[in-house]
N, C-alpha and C positions, 0 to 999 in steps of 0.2 A: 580492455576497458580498465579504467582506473578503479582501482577497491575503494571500498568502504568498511565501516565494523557495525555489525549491530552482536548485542551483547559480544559470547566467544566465537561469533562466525563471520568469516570474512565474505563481501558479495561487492558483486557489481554495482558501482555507482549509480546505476539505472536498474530500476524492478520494472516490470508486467505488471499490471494493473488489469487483473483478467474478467473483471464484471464484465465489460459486452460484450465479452461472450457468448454470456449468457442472457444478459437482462435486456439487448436492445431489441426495437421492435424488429428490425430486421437485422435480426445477427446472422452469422453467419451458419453456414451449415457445421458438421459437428466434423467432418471431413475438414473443413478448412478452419475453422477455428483449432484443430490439434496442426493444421499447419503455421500457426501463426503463432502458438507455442514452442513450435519446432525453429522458427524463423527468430524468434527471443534469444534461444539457449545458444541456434549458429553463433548471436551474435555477441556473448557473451554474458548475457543477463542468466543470472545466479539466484535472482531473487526473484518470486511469485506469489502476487497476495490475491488470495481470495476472501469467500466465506460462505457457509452454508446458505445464506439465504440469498444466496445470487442466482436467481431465477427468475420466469416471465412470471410464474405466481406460486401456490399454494404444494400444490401437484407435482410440481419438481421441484419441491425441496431438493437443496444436494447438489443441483443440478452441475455449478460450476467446480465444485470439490473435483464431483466425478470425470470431468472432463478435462483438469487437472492432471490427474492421475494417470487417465486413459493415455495424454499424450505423452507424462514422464516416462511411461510402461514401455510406450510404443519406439521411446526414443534410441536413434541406434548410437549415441556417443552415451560419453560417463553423466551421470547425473546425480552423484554422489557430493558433489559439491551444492546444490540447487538445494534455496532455503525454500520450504514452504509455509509461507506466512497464513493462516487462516482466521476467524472470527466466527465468534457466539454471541448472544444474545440478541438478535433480531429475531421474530416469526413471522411468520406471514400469514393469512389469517384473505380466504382468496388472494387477490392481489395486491392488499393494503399491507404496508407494513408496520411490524405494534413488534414490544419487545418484554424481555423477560431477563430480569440479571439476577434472580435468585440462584443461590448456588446448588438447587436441587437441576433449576434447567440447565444450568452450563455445564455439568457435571453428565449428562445426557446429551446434550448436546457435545460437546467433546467428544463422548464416546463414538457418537456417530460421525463424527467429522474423520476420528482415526481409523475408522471404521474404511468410508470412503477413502481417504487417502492411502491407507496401508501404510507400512514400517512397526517401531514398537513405540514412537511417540509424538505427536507433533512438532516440528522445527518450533517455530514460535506463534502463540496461542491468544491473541489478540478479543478482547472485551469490546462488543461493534461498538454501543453506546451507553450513554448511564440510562437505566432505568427509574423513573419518577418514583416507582411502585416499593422500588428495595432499594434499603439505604446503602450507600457506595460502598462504605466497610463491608456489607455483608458480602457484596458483589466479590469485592476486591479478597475477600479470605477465600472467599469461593476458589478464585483462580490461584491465591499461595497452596491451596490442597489440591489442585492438580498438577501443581509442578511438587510439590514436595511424595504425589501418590507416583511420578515418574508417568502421567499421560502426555504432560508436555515439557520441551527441556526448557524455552524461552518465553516467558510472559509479555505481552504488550496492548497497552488502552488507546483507544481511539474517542476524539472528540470529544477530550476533558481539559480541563482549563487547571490551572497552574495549585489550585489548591487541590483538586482531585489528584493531579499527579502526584503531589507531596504523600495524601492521604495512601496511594499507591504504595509509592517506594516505604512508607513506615509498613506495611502491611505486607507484602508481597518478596521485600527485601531483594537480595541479590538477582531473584529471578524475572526482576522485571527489567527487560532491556529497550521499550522503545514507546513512540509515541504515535499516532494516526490521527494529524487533524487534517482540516482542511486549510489550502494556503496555495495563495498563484499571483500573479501580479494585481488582479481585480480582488482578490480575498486576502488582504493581508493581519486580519484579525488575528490571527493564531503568534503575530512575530516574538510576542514576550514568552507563550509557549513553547519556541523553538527556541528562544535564548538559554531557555529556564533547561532547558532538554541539556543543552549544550554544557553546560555548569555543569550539570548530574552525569555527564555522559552515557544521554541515552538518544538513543538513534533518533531522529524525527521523519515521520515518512508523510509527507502531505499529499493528500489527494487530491483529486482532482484540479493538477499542476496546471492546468491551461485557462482558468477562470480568469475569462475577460480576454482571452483570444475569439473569434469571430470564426464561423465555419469558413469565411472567405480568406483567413489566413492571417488576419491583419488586429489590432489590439484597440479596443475602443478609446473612449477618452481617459480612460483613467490613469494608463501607459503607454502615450503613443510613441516613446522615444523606444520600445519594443523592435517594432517594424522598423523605424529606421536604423538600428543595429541591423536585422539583419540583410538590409540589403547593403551596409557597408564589408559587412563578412561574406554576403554572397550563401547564405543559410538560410535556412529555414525561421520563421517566426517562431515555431513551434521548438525550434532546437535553442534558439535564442533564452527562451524561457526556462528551461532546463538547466541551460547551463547558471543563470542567476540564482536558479536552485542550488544548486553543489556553489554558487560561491558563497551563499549564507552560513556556509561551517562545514563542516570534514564532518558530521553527525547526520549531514542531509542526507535522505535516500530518498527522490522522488517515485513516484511508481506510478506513470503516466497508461493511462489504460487502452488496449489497441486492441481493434478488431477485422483489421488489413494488416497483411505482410509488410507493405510501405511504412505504412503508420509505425512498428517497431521499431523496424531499419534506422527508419529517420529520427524518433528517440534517441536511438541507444549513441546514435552518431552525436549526438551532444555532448558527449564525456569528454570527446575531442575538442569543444570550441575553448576558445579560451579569450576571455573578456579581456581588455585593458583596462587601468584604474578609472581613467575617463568613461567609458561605455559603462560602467558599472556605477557610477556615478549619474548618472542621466536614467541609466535602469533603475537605480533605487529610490531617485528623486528626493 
């Protein structure tokens, strides 16, 4: 698979997106959900983002950390390469989710996250959301004293907009290497944030990459020249999309989330398409 860089580590141009895992209604059993982490890594995926509060609710906190873990443990190739991306500041609170970005919780939270993961520090340490309650500087010093305490080597925020990021990089400095919004052909809000990422060279990893794909395969009206790329390539809609990912910048890391073996495969086989100026031109509209 083609590399990527987020901060000093090199990973696969395609991450696991490991929430439904754990959060769908019917996810998969804990048996095949560590197959289907195992089925990533065959395939060359390097990178793996979770976060503590990826669970059905309250009760299993942790839930997807640990099942992380379980399968890196269990895995019989090298995995000394494999970044593990994770996130704090969410709780859960039953099944609702509410959050907390003061740096007394992330600081606990961290610890627990290292805790479940194992090693001596997190790969990189991602902030889920901004919190209303505490102001972003506090948030944000928060996480420069986890990396400067050596919990975590690589800092990265999610779902913050181009002045938070700024406020980031002055506060966090070197150790902040990436960005997590959301962005897909139906959600393209985020594009001055991926630009802006691009400038600073810092990774962008957009979630939930397939917004405005249809469970039936196909792309609503927002992008329907989607679908017709990919039956000109003989691909997937879904790989289609991907690839318009990685052609938005050499910064992009999509991390499209799977909860079937297929579902990865067919991912990760996007590293391979390769758009013509034309097709990419009708994709970006």
């Amino acid at each position: 698979m083609q590399q990527r860089r987020i901060g000093t580590v090199t990973v696969g141009a395609i991450g696991l997106g490991a929430m439904p895992l754990s959060t769908k209604g019917e996810r998969p059993s804990g048996e095949d959900a560590v197959a289907v982490v195992h089925a990533a890594l065959d395939a060359g995926v390097t990178l793996i983002d979770t976060a503590d509060a990826y669970a059905r609710d309250e009760a299993e906190f942790g839930h997807n950390e640990d099942l992380v873990a379980r399968a890196l443990a269990g895995y019989g190739g090298d995995t000394s390469s494999v970044l593990v991306a994770t996130k704090g500041g969410h709780t859960r609170r039953g099944t609702d989710w509410e959050l907390d970005g003061s740096p007394a919780y992330l600081r606990r939270a961290c610890e627990d996250s290292l805790r479940r993961l194992g090693g001596d520090a997190i790969g990189l340490y991602q902030f889920h959301r901004p919190d209303p309650a505490t102001p972003w500087e506090e948030s944000m010093g928060g996480l420069r004293q986890l990396a400067d305490d050596g919990l975590v080597r690589m800092v990265g925020i999610s779902n913050a907009d181009i002045a938070q990021i700024d406020v980031a990089r002055s506060i966090v400095g070197d150790a902040l290497v990436s960005v997590q919004n959301q962005f897909s052909p139906g959600w393209r809000h985020s594009a001055d944030e991926l630009a802006h990422c691009a400038g600073h060279g810092l990774a962008f990893l957009p979630w939930s990459p397939f917004g405005g794909v249809t469970s039936a395969g196909s792309l609503g009206s927002t992008a329907p020249a989607f679908a017709e790329v990919a039956e000109e390539l003989g691909v997937s809609v879904y790989q289609v999309t991907l690839a318009w990912h990685l052609a938005q910048g050499d910064t992009v890391v999509p991390i499209p989330g799977a909860s079937r073996i297929a579902s990865i495969q067919d991912s990760v086989a996007a590293a391979d398409v390769e758009l013509s100026a034309d097709q990419l031109a009708r994709l970006t509209g």
